[in-house]
N, C-alpha and C positions, 0 to 999 in steps of 0.2 A: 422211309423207303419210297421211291418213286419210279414210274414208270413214264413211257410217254403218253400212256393214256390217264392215268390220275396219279396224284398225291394222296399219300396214306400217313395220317397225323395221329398219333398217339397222343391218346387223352382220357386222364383217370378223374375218376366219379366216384362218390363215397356213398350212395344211397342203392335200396334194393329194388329192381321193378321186374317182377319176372311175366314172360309173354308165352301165349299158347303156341304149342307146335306148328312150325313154320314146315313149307314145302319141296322138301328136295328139288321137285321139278321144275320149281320156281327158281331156281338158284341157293336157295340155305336150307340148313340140316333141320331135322324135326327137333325141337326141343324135347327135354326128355333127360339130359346129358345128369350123368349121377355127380353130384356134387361133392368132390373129394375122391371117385371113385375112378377103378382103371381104364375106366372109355371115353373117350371123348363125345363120342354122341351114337345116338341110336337113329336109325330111318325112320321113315314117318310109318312106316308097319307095324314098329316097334312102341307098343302106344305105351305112357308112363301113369305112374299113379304120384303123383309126389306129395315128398311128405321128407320134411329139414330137422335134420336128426341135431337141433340146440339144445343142449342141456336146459337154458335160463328157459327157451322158449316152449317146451315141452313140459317145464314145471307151471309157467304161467297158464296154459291150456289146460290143463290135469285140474287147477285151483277153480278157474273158470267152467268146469262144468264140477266141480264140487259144490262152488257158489249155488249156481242153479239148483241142481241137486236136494241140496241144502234147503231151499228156498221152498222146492215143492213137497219137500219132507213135512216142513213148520204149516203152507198152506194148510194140505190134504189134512193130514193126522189133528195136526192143532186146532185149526183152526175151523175146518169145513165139515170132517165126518163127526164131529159130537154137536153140531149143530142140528138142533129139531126143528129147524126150516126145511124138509127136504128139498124144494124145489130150488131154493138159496145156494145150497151146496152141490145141487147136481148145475147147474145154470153157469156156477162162479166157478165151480170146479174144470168145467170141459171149455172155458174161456181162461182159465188160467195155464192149465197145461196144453192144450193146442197152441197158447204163443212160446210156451214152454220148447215145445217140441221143434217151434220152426224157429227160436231161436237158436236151440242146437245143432239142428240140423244147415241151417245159413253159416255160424261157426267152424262146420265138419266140411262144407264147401268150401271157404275161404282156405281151410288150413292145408283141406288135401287139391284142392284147382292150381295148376300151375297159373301163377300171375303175368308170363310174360319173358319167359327166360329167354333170352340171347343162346344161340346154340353155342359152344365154346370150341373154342380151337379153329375154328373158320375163315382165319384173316391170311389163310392161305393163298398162294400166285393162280394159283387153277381157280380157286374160286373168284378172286377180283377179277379174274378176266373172265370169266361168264357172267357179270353184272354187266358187264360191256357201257362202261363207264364213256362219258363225255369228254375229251380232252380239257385240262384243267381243272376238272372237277374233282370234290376232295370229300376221302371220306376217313372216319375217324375207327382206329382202333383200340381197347382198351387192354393195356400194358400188363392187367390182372388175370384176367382170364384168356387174353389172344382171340379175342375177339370182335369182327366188324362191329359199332356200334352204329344201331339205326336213329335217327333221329327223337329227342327225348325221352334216350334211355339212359341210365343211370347202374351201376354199379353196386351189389350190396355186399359188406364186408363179412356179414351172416352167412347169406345167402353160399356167395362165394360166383357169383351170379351175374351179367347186366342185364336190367329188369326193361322192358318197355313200359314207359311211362309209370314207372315206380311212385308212389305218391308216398309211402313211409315204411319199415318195415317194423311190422306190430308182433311183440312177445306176444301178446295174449291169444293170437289165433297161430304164432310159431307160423309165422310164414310173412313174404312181403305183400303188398297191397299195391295190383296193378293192373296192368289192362284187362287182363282175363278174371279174374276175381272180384272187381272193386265192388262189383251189382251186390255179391254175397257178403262180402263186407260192412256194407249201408245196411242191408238187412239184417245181417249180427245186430248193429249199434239199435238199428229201430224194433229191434222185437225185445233187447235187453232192455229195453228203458220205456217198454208199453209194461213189461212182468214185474220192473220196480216197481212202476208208478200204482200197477194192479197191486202187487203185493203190500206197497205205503197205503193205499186203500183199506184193502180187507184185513190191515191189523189196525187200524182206526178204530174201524168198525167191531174189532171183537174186545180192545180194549173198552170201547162205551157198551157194548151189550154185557161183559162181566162186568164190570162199576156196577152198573143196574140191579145183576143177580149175583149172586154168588161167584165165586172162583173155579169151585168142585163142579159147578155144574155147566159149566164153559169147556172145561178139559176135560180127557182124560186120564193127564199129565200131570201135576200136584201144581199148585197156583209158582210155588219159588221156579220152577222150573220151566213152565209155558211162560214167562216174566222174562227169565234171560233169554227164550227161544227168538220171542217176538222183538225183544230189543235188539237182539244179535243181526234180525232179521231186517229189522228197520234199518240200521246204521248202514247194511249191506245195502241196502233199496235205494238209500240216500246218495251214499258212493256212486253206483253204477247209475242211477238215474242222472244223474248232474255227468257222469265224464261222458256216457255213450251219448245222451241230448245233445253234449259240448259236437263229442266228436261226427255222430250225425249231421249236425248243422255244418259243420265245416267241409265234409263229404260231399251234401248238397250243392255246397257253395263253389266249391273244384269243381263237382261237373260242368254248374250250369254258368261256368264262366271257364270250362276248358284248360285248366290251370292246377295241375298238379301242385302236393305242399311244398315237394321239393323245390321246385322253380317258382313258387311263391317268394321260400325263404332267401332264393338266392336271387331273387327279383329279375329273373331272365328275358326278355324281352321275347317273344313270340314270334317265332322264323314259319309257321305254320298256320295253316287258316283254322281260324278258331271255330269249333261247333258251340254255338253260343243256346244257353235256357235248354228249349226242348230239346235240339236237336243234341245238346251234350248226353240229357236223360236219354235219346232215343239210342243213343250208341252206346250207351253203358248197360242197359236194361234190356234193348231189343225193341225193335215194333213199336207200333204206336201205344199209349197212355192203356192197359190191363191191371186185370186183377193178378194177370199175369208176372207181373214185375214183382209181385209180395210173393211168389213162391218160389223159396230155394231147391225145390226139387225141379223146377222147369229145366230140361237138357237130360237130367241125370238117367243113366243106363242101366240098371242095376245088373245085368245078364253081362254087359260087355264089363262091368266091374269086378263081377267075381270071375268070370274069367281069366283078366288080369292079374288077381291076387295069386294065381298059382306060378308068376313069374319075377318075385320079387328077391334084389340082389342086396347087398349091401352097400356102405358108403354113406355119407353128410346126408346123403338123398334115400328114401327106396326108388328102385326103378321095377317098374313090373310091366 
């Protein structure tokens, strides 16, 4: 389609990157748009909770805090309240479960934060001519959803979505990974792989204090079955500490080189000025260098949250 003010290119993308609600007034619709559902989009009044109704991706999250779960079951009972150290168990216990908790809760960010959604349906005449485009200037629409697409955004087939600056779209948090999300995502991977590696520790250590004494007097649980808990428990530590470490580091290494994986794998060349080391970390995180950036509850509303919960529709999406 052309006009004499731009060319409009249709161009399909196979990856998820979803982006925070964009500005009516600015020229594009808030995101928010229910995925699979009868609206095209909502106002920016209209504020959304999402959350991507994937069968695989909604089993993988459900296991993922089971894991955990799990984890702090074997710690607390097994391993730390029949221990006669009390200051041992009160010390290791509230440094186990507080990264516990900001693991799930950086998880509970990631899955329900819109990443970056493209408002859908917008590649309408009324709308390209209020961007008030350049003569000859070109911009790209995407064939799946009827959507402008903004400069390195991508498409997820999940989703149903184009994401801004999508970086991969991950089962285990049921959601994609992108401009609005990524902070809580890094934090997922680095708090999952501090509670392994804490967890690989403190069954070290309670397998060498039973060796020493007795079995019976290490549990409360019978020696055959604190034996499968903690093995069960290790093998989980090992798993998770080695993939979130992996996927951590490579997290890192996208921001601080500007370079999502998408456009890694597809070796893209960089049409945008790169925010290179800090400045990558300062745009994903916020602000300067805090303690601030380790906590996934920075932003969150809880009053404007449950609010929202009394407006939730159906559809691939909730919208509330």
């Amino acid at each position: 389609m052309q006009s004499s003010n731009h060319r409009l290119r249709d161009m399909e993308q196979h990856h998820p990157l979803l982006s925070g609600g964009a500005d009516v007034e600015t020229g594009s619709l808030a995101a928010g748009v229910m995925v699979g559902g009868p609206h095209v989009g909502h106002t920016a009044g209209n504020r959304t909770l999402w959350f991507i109704q994937d069968s695989c991706g909604m089993v993988c999250a459900t296991m993922t805090w089971f894991l955990v779960l799990y984890a702090e079951f074997v710690v607390n009972f097994v391993m730390l309240l029949p221990a006669k150290n009390f200051w041992y168990s009160l010390l290791n216990g509230a440094t186990f479960n507080s990264l516990a908790v900001l693991a799930l809760a950086s998880h509970l960010r990631t899955m329900l934060t819109d990443p970056g959604a493209v408002p859908k349906g917008n590649a309408t005449k009324e709308y390209m001519e209020s961007l008030q485009l350049k003569p000859g200037e070109v911009i790209y629409k995407c064939p799946k959803c009827c959507s402008i697409k903004p400069e390195r955004a991508h498409h997820c087939s999940i989703c149903k979505r184009c994401i801004r600056k999508m970086d991969h779209h991950c089962p285990w948090v049921n959601n994609c990974v992108g401009e609005k999300n990524q902070r809580f995502f890094v934090l997922f991977t680095m708090y999952i792989a501090l509670i392994s590696a804490y967890a690989l520790g403190l069954s070290g250590m309670h397998f060498f204090t039973c060796i020493k004494l007795q079995w019976n007097e290490c549990s409360e649980f019978s020696p055959g079955v604190s034996v499968l808990l903690l093995i069960f428990l290790c093998l989980e530590a090992i798993l998770f500490l080695t993939f979130t470490a992996v996927m951590f580091g490579t997290q890192i290494h996208s921001i601080c080189n500007d370079e999502t994986e998408i456009e890694r794998l597809k070796n893209e060349k960089p049409t945008w000025e790169r925010r290179m080391r800090w400045d990558g970390m300062k745009a994903v995180f916020g602000g300067s260098p805090s303690l601030l950036w380790c906590n996934p509850f920075t932003g969150l509303r809880l009053r404007r949250l449950m609010l929202l919960t009394h407006g939730r529709r159906g559809g691939s999406e909730f919208s509330v």
